[in-house]
BAVO-433659 format. One line per 2 residues: their letters; for each residue x, y, z of C-alpha. Coordinates in steps of 0.05 Angstrom, whole numbers. Example, Ala and Ser with C-alpha at 12.3 -4.5 7.8 and 13.67 -1.06 7.14 Angstrom:
% residues 2
AS) 246:-90:156 ~ 273:-21:143
This chain:
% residues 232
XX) 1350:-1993:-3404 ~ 1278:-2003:-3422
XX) 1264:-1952:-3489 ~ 1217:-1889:-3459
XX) 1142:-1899:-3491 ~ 1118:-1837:-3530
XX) 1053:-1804:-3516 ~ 1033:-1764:-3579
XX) 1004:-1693:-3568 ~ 942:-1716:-3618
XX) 892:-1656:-3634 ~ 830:-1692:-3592
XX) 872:-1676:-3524 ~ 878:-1614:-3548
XX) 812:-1599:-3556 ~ 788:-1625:-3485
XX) 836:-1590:-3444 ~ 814:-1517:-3488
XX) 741:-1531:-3462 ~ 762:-1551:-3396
XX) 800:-1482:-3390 ~ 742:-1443:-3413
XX) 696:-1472:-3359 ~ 745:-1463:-3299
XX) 752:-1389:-3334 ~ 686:-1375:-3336
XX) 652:-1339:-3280 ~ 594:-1361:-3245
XX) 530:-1334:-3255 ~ 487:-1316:-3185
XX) 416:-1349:-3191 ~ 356:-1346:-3142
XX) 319:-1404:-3105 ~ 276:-1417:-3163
XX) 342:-1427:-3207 ~ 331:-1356:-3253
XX) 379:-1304:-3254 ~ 369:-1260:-3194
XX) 346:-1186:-3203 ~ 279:-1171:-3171
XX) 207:-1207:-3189 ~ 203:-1175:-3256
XX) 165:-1108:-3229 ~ 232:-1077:-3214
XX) 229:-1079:-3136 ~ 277:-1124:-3099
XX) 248:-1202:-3088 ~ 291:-1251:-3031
XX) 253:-1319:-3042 ~ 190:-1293:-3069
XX) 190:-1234:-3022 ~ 195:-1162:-3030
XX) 213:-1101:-2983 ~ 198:-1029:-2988
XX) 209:-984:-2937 ~ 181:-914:-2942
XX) 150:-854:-2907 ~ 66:-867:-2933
XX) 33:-806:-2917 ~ -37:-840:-2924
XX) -78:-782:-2943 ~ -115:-814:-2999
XX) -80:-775:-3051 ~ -21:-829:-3072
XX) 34:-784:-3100 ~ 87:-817:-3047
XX) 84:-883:-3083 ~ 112:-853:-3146
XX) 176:-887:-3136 ~ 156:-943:-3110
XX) 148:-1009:-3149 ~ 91:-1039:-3161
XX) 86:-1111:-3129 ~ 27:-1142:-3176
XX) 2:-1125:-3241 ~ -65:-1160:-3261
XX) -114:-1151:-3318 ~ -161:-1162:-3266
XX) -232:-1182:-3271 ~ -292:-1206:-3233
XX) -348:-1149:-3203 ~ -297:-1108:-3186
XX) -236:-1120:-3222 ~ -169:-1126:-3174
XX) -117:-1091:-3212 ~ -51:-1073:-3176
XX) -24:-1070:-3109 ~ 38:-1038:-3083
XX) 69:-1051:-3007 ~ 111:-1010:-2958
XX) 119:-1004:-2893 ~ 151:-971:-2833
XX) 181:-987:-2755 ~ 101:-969:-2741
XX) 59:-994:-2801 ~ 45:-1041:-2869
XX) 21:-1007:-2918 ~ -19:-1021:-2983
XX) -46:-992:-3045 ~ -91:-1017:-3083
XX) -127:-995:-3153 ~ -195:-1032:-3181
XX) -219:-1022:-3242 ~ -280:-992:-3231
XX) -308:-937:-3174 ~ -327:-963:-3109
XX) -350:-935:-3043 ~ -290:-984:-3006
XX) -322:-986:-2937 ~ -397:-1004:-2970
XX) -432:-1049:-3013 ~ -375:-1085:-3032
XX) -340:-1167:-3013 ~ -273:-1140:-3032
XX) -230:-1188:-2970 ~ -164:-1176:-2955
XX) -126:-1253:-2926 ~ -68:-1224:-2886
XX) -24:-1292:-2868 ~ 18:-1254:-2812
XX) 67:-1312:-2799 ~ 87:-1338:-2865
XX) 50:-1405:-2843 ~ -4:-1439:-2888
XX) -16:-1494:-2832 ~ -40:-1434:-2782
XX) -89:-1390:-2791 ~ -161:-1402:-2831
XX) -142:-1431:-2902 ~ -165:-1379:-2964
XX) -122:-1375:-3035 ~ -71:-1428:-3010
XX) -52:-1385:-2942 ~ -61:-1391:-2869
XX) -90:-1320:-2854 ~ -84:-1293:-2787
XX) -138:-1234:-2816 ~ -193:-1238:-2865
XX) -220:-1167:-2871 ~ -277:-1152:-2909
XX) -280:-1073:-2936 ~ -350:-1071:-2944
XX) -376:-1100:-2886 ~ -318:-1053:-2840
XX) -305:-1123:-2797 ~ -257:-1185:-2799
XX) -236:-1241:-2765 ~ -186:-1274:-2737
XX) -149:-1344:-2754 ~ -192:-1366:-2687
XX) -252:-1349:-2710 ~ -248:-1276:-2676
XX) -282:-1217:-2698 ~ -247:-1159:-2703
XX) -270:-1086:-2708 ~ -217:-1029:-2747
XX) -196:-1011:-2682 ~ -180:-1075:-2656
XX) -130:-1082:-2713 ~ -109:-1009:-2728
XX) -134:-1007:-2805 ~ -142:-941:-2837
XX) -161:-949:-2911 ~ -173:-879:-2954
XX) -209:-843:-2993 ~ -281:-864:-2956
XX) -315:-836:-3020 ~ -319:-867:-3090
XX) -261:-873:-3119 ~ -202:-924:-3155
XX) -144:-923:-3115 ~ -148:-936:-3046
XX) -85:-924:-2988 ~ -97:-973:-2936
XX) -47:-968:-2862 ~ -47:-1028:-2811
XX) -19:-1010:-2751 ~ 40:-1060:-2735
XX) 38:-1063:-2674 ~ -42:-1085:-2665
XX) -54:-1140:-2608 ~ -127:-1159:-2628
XX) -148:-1214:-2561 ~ -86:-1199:-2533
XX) -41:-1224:-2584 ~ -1:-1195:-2629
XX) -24:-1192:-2711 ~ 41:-1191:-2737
XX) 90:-1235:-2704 ~ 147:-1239:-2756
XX) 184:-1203:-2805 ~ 146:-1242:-2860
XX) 79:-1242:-2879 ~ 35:-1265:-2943
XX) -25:-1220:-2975 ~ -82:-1237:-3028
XX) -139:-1202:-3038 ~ -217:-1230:-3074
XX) -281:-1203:-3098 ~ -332:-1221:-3123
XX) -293:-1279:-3167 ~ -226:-1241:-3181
XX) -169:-1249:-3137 ~ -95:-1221:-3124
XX) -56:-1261:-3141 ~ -87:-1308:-3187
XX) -40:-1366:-3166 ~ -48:-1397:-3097
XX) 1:-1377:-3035 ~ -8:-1296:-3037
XX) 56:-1254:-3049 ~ 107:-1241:-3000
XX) 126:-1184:-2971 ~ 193:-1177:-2908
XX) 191:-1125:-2860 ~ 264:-1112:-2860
XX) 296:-1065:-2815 ~ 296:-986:-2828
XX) 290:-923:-2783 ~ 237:-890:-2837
XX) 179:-864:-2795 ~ 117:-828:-2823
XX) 56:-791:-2787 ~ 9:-838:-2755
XX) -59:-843:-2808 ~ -124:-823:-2777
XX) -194:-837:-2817 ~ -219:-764:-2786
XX) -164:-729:-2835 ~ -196:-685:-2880
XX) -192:-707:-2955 ~ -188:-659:-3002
């Protein structure tokens, strides 16, 4: 009988098999798309592959005090003639809405370049190319017109926009109407979409591609806006 070979326990085995345990042990920790540790896009609201989703009941009256719970979906120091400083989202079955604060008083539907790029179908091949989208709508406050990605004009009731207050003022509610079919064809034709904003040499966001925002499913309805409500 041929004498049974010894294998010897040594200390180094030991040692590997303690830190293999403690990584098969060890639970996994969840990370996004862009390899961080999930949990929102830093301003506390909910982010899916660099898009957020808010739905709420906007009452756009000019006033504001619905989006106290709401996160805010950019921050910025903001500069330029007017100064772009923050911008929240939400939206309902019927509308998209924004708000927006600048850091100095304007009259939002005169004397003013402040352009929203709407890039309705998450595409930056379609559309007219502005701050690294494809925008389906360029409106321009100030001049109370936009265009299309075709080279369309568009009038506020073409697309269903209802921005407030129409006096001077900081913080401005804006409402698109989701289901507007400027030419015949419909604005928004996905549950994604991409939005940055410029004037007069500062822009929202500062980094090309706009943010994203996902119009996910909810039953929250709100009053339809109207630009003749009175404003107190």
């Amino acid at each position: 009988m041929l004498p049974r070979t010894k294998h010897p326990f040594t200390f180094a085995r030991f040692v590997s098999l303690a830190i293999l345990g403690f990584f098969l042990a060890f639970p996994l920790v969840g990370c996004d798309s862009t390899g961080s540790n999930g949990g929102g896009n830093g301003d506390g609201s909910d982010a899916v592959d660099g898009f957020t989703s808010q739905p709420a009941p906007i009452v756009v009256d000019g006033e504001g005090d619905d989006w106290a719970e709401l996160s805010v979906r950019y921050d910025d120091a903001g500069d330029g003639d007017i100064g772009i400083e923050h911008l929240w989202m939400a939206h309902t079955e019927q509308h998209l809405f924004l708000r927006l604060t600048v850091g100095q008083p304007i009259d939002l539907l005169e004397e003013n370049d402040l352009t929203l790029y709407l890039d309705t179908d998450n595409d930056p091949t379609t559309g007219e190319a502005a701050l690294g989208l494809g925008a389906e709508l360029q409106w321009t406050f100030g001049q109370r017109t936009g265009r299309l990605g075709n080279g369309q004009t568009v009038s506020h009731e073409d697309i269903g926009i209802i921005p407030l207050p129409t006096v001077r003022a900081k913080t401005f509610e804006i409402a698109l109407d989701r289901s507007a079919e400027p030419g015949g064809q419909a604005l928004f034709s996905g549950d994604r979409l991409r939005i940055g904003l410029s004037s007069g040499g500062d822009r929202l966001p500062d980094e090309d591609g706009g943010l994203g925002y996902e119009f996910s499913a909810t039953e929250v309805t709100a009053d339809g806006p109207s630009i003749d409500r009175p404003v107190a």
